[in-house]
N, C-alpha and C positions, 0 to 999 in steps of 0.2 A: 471387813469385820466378819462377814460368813466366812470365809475361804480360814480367817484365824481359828475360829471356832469350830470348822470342821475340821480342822487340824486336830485341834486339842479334844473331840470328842475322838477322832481316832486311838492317835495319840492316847488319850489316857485308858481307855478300854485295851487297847496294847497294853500300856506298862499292865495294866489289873492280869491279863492275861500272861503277862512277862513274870508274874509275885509267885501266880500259880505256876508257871513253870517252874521257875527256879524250885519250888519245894520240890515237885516230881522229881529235878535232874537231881536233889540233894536226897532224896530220898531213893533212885535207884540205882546211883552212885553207892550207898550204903549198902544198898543189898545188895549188886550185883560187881561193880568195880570198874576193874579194864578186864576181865577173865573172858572165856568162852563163851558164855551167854551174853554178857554185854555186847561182845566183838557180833556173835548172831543176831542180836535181836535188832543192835545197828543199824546192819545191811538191813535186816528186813525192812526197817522202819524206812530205813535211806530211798526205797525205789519210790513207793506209793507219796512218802513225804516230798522228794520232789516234785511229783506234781499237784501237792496241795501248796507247794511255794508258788511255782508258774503260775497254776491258775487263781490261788485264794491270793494272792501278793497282787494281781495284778496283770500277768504277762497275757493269761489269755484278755482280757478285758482291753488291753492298749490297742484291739482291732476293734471287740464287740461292742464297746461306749461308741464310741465314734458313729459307726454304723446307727448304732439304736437311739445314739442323739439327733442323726440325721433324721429316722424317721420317726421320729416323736416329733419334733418342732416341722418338719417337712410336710407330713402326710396323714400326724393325729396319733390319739391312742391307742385307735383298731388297729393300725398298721403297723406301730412298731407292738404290739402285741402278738401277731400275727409273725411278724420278724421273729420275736423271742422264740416261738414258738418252734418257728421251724430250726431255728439252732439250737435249742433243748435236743429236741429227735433227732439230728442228726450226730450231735454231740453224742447221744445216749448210746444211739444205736452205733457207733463206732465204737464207744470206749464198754459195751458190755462183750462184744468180741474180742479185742484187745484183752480183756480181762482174761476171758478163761482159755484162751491162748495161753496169755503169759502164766497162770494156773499151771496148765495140763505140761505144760513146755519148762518149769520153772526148773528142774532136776538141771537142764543144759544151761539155762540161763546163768543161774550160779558160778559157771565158768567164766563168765565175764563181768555179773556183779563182785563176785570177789574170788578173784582164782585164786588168791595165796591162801584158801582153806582150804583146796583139795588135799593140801598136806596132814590135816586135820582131818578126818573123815566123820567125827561125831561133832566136829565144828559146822562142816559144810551138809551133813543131813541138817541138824538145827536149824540153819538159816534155810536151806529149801522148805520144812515144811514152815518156820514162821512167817518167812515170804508169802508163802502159800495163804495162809491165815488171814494177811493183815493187806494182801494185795487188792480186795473189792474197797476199799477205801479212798484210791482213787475212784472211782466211778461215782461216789458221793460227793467229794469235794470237784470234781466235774460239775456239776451240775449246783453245788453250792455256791461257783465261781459267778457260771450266769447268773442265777439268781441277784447275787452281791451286784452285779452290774447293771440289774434293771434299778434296784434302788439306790446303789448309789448316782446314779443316771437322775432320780427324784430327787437327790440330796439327801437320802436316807444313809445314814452308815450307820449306826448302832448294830442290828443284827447283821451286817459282814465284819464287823470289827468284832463282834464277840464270840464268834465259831472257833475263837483256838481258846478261850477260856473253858468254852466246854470239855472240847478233847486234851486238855492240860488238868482238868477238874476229872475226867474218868480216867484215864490213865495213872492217876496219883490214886482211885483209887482200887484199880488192879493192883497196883504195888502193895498197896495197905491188904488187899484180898490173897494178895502171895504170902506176905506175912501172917497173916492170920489162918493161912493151911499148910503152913513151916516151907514155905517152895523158894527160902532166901538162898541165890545163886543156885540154883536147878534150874534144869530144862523143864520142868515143868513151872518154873515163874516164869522163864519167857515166853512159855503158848499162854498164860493165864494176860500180860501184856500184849501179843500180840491180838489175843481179842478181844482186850479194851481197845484195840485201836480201830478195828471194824464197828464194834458197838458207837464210839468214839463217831465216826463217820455218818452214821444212822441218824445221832442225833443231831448234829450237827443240818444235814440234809431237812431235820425236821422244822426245826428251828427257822431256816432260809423261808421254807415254805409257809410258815404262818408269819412269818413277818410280809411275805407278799399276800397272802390272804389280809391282812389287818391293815395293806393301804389297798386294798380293791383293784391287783392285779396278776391276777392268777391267771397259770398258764397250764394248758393240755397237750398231754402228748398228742402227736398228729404222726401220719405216715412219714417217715423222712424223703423228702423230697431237693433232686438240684435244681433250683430256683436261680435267678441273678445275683440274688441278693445274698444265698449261701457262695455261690462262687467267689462273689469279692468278701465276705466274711474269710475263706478257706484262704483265699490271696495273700490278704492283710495277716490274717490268723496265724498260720505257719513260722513267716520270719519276725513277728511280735515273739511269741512266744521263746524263740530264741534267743531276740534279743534282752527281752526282759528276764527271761530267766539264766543266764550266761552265768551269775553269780552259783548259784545252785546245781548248773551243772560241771562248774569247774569245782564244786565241794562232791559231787557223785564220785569225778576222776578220781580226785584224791581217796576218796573209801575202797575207790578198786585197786589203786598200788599200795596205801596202806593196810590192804588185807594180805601182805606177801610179810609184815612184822606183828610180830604176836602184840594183842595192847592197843597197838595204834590205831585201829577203828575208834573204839572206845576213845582214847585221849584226843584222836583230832575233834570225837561228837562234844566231849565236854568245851572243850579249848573256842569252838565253833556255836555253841550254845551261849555263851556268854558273850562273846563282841557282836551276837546277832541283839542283843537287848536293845542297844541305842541304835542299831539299825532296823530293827522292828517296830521300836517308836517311832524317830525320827522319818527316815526313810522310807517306811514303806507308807507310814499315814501319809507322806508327801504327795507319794507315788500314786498313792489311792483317787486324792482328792482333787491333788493339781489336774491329772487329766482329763476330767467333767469340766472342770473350771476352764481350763484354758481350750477347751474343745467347744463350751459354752460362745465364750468371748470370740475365736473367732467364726465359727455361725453369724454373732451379730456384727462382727467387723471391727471389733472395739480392739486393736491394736494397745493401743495405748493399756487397758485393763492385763492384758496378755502379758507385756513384757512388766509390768507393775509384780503380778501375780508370779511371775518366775524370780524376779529379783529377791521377792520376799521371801521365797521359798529356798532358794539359793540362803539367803542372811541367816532366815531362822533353823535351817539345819545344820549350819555350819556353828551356831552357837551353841549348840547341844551337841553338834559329837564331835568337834572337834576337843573338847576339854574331856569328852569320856576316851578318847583314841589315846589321847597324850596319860589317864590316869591307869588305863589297861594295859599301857606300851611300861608304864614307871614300876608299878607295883602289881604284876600279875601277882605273884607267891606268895601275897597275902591277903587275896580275893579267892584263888584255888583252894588256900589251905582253910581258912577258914567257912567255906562252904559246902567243899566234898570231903576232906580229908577225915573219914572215920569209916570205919566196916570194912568193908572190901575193898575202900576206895587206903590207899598206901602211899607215904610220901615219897617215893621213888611214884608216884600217878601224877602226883602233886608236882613235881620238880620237870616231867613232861609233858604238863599241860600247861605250866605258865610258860615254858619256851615256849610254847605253841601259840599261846593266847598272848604274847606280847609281839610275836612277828603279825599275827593276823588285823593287833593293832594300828598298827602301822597302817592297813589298807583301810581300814574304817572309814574314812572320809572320804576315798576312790568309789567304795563300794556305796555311800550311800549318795553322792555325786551323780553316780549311773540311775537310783531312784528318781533324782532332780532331772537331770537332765532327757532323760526316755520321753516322757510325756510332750515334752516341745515337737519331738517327733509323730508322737504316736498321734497326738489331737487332729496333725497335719496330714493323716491317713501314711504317712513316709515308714513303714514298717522294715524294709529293707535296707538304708543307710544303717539303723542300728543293730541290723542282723551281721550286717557285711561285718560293721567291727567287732560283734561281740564273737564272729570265728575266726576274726586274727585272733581276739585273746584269747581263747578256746584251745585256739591251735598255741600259741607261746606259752600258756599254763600248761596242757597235755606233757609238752615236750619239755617245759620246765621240769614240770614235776618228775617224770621219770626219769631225767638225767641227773636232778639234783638230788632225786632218791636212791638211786647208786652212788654217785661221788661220794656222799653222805656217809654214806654204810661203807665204803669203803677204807676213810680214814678214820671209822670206828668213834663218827657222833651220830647221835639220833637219826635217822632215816628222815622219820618222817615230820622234820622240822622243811627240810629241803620241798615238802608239799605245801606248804603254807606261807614258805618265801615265793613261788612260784605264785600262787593263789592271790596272793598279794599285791601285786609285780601286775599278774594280769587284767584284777582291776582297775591296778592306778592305772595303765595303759588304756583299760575300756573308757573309763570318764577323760581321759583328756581325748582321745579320737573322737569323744562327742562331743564336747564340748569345742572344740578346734572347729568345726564344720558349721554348727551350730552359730559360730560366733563370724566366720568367715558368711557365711548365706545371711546374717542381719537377724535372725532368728531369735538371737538370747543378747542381748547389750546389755554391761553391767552398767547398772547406774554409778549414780555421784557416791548417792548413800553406800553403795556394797561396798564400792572401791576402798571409803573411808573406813569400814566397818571391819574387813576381813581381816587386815596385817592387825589392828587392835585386840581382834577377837584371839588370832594366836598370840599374841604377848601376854593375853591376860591367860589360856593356857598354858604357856611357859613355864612363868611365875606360880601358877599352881602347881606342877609337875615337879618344881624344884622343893617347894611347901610338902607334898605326899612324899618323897623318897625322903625326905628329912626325918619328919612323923613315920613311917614306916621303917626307917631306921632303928631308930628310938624306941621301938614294939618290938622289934624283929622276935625277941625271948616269947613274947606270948603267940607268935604262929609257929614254933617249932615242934614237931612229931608229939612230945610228951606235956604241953601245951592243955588245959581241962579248955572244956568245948565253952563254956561263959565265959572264959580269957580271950579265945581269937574271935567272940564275936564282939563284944567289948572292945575290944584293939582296933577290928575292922569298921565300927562304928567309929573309932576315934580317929582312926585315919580317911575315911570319908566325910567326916562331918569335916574336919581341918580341908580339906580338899573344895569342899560345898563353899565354906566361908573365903576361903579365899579366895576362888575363882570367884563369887559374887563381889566381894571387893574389888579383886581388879578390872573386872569389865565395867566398875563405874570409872575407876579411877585413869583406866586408858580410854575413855569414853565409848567404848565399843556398845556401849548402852546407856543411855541416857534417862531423867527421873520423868521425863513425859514420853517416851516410848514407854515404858514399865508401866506408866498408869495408863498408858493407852494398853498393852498387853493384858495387863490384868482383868481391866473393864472389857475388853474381846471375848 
């Protein structure tokens, strides 16, 4: 019953954070497009943001829970206090170096975050000085990540779950602020955004820290010190954070080969914004929670609690995204068009973003798989099993993408769809390599229930999938270009409600959900 309801308190603080997203990506879709500044402010956004995925998702924490559950239950509240402590300082004191390195060095770096703008040269100034801007943002969510780990460590998730409603609530409203001093597609709206995104980070940092003040564990910076216990934090640390974040950085790649076609930054951000939704509910709340829990269980040996608590999690992730993979995969062009499709945003944007967002559907279920299944490892201190595979796929994506980005461009279709087949490809690859080991070592056994439950759960997907391409058939007139904006939202409402009802139909009617599971869920 907890483990459900920490779910859904994740979970739902996601979606609230997932609403306000989506307004920002619709509102700077409107002002800014796939043009120059979109494609800069991207990149910019893309470096510091992947490591607020690594660390605020998760990837750092699949060492530092573990760790800091041992010495809570082991040694008391002084001592993992103490613990905290000394991985705050030394966290800190690495990544404020790191910072103004990459700062003072960002002019070269550019070269490699996105070499296809040197061709652009008021493209690739742009992104250097907004990089520059919005790069101390990690050093915030650094340290907002521990924080999130001593309390979700207490069972507390509310304030790590609500840190991206902040920075999705000030960045909407820079947008609004660019608008309101005429800076719609100018370089001067993207420095007015890229320091909503440092602001963004401030408070966020602020937030972490009175939330640990308000359970009575605060923590001080101390001298940074190598201690035992930082060593096996740095051991563990390193290939976690690899493995957990492999997703994010096989989305990095793609922004770097994608900055050699004009657009495609921008169309991969939107195309990738939108299938992260049920992977940011689903998934990463899984991700978050499962590994306290089953890092708790076995502490006390409860075996049994362990592989209950994965099964579950296994059932109920695959009930929510696998019906969102199959409606993203059917009807991307009337979920793009009706969301961005106005201002700068152009249905030739529209027509390259649902190719993009209907292949990336496809891996939905891979990618949040690799959510599921991490945690089995990470609780077990095992941080290198899921490093080792997440640089096969690392390496099969890298080399995907760039061969399938020229083949592509070659016989003169989209470039940069060949990055999202690859991206794709190399998750479904990550979640079966863990999952295969996993199931081989005794570690993850599916039960009776899941067995039952799974081939159910896609038939009653199916059947929806066939219901949305019917309905969105039948619409198609109101999401085309000349289309008034109440028509394709209307439409998109009509083809999701039909989508809602009928998937809730057939997961009764192929019993993949039963009327005393539901009352058991609901009252969770």
């Amino acid at each position: 019953m907890k483990l459900y309801r920490s779910f859904a308190t994740v979970g739902g603080l996601t979606m609230v954070s997932r609403v306000f997203g989506f307004m920002r990506d619709i509102a700077f879709a409107w002002a800014f497009g796939s043009g120059m500044v979109a494609d800069a402010f991207n990149v910019a956004f893309r470096f510091p943001n992947l490591f607020r995925r690594l660390f605020g998702e998760g990837a750092f924490n699949s060492a530092f829970i573990p760790l800091f559950a041992k010495e809570l239950e082991g040694n008391g509240k002084d001592e993992a206090r103490a613990f905290a402590e000394e991985a705050m300082s030394g966290l800190f004191a690495v990544l404020i170096g790191l910072t103004i390195v990459a700062i003072l060095t960002m002019p070269w770096l550019m070269y490699i975050l996105a070499p296809g703008f040197a061709a652009t040269p008021e493209k690739f100034d742009l992104a250097v000085l907004l990089t520059q801007i919005a790069f101390p943002y990690l050093l915030c969510m650094s340290l907002v990540a521990l924080f999130s780990g001593v309390l979700n460590t207490f069972g507390k998730f509310v304030e790590s779950s609500s840190v991206s409603i902040v920075l999705n609530l000030t960045l909407l409203a820079a947008i609004f602020i660019g608008f309101a001093l005429g800076y719609q597609n100018t370089p001067a709206g993207g420095i007015v955004q890229a320091i909503g995104v440092f602001v963004a980070g401030v408070l966020q940092l602020w937030l972490l820290i009175d939330g640990l003040r308000r359970n009575n564990f605060t923590l001080k910076l101390r001298r940074p010190r190598m201690t035992p216990r930082m060593w096996r934090l740095i051991k563990l640390g390193i290939p976690g954070v690899i493995a957990g974040g492999v997703t994010q950085i096989n989305i990095l790649i793609g922004t770097i080969i994608a900055s050699m076609q004009g657009g495609a930054v921008s169309q991969l951000y939107y195309a990738d914004r939108l299938y992260e939704l049920p992977l940011a509910i689903v998934g990463i709340a899984i991700g978050v929670v499962l590994l306290p829990d089953v890092s708790r269980h076995l502490r006390a040996g409860n075996h049994e609690a362990v592989h209950d608590a994965q099964n579950r999690s296994l059932e109920f992730s695959m009930l929510l995204t696998f019906p969102a993979a199959v409606a993203l995969a059917v009807v991307p062009q009337p979920i793009v068009s009706a969301l961005f499709e106005r201002g700068m945003f152009l249905a030739s944007d529209t027509a390259a973003t649902s190719a993009l967002l209907a292949v990336f559907a496809i891996g939905l279920p891979g990618f949040v798989l690799i959510k599921v299944f991490s945690p089995s490892y990470f609780a077990r201190e095992d941080t290198k099993t899921p490093m080792f595979y997440a640089m096969i796929s690392l390496t099969a994506n890298t080399l995907g993408s760039i061969a399938l980005f020229f083949l592509f461009r070659s016989y003169g279709w989209m470039p940069h769809l060949g990055i999202a087949v690859a991206t794709t490809l190399g998750g479904l690859l990550n979640a079966g390599l863990l999952y295969a080991t996993l199931a081989r070592r005794g570690d993850f056994v599916l039960d009776r229930r899941v067995k039952r439950t799974l081939p159910r759960i896609v038939l009653a997907s199916v059947l929806m999938g066939v219901v949305l391409w019917l309905v969105a058939r039948a619409l198609s007139h109101h999401f085309g270009p000349d289309a008034a904006e109440w028509s394709r939202f209307l439409a998109l409402f009509g083809v999701v409600g039909a989508g809602l009802v009928t998937y809730a139909v057939a997961v009764f009617l192929t019993g993949a959900l039963d009327r005393r599971q539901l009352r058991s869920f609901i009252k969770r």
